[in-house]
C-alpha positions as CSV (number, residue, x, y, z in Angstrom):
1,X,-30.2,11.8,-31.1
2,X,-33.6,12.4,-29.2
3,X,-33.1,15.4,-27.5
4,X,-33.9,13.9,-23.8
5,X,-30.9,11.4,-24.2
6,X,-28.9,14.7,-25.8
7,X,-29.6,16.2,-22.2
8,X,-28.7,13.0,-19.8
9,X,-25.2,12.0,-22.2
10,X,-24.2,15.8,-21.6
11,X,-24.9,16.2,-18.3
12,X,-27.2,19.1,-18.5
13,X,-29.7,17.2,-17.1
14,X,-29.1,14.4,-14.4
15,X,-31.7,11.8,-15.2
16,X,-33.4,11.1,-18.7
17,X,-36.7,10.8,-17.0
18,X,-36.4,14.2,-15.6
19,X,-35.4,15.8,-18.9
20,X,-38.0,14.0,-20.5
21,X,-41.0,15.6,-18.1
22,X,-39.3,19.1,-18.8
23,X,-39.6,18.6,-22.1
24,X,-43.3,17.7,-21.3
25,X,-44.0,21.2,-19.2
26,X,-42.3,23.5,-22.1
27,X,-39.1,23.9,-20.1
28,X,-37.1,23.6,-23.2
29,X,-36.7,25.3,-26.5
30,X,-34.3,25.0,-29.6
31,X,-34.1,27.6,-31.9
32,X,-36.7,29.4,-29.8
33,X,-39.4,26.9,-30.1
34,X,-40.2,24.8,-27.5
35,X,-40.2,21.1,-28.5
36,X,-40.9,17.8,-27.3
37,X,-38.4,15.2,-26.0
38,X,-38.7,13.3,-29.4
39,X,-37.2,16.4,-31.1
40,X,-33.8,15.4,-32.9
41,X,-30.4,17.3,-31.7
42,X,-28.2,18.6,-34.4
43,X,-25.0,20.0,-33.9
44,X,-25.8,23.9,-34.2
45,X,-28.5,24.2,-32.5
46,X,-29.2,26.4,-29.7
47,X,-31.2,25.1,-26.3
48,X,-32.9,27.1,-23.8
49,X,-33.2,25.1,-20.7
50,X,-35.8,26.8,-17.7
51,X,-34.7,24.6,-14.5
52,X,-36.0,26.3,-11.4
53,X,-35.4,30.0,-11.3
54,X,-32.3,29.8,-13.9
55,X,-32.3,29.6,-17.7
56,X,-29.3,28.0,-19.2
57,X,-29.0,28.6,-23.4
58,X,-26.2,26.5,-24.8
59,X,-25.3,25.6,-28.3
60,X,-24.6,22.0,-29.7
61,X,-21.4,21.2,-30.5
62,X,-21.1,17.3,-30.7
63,X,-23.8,14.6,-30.4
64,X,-22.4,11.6,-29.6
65,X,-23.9,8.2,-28.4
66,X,-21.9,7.8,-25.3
67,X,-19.4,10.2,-23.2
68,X,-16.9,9.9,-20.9
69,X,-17.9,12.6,-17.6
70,X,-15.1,14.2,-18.0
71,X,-15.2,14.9,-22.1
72,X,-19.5,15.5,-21.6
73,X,-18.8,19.6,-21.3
74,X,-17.6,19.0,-24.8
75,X,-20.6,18.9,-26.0
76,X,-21.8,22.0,-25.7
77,X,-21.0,25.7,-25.3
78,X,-22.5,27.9,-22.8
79,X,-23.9,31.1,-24.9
């Protein structure tokens, strides 16, 4: 799964267009590397997210199509 939908069907991000322009401005990194929104999510890997004056990191747990809002904190663990 593209990473910008990863962020929208998990909720760490509200909109897909807004994930997809922080991918754009380096705001995110897997593994350490900052990527683009084309980037493919596999379970394992570790995200770095720079919203504002906060940085989230979370690990990939489940990449699923579509979620339920109440099963989409599922999908990741906060690290």
């Amino acid at each position: 799964m593209r990473l910008d939908k990863y962020l929208k069907v998990s909720r760490l991000i509200k909109r897909r267009t807004v994930a997809n322009e922080a991918c754009d401005n380096g705001r995110i990194s897997v593994n350490g590397r900052v990527v683009k929104a084309s980037y493919d999510v596999k379970v394992g890997d570790k995200l770095e997210i720079a919203l504002g004056t906060r940085t989230v990191a979370v690990e990939v747990l489940q990449v699923a199509e579509t979620v339920r809002k109440d099963d989409a904190a599922a999908m990741y663990k906060e690290v």
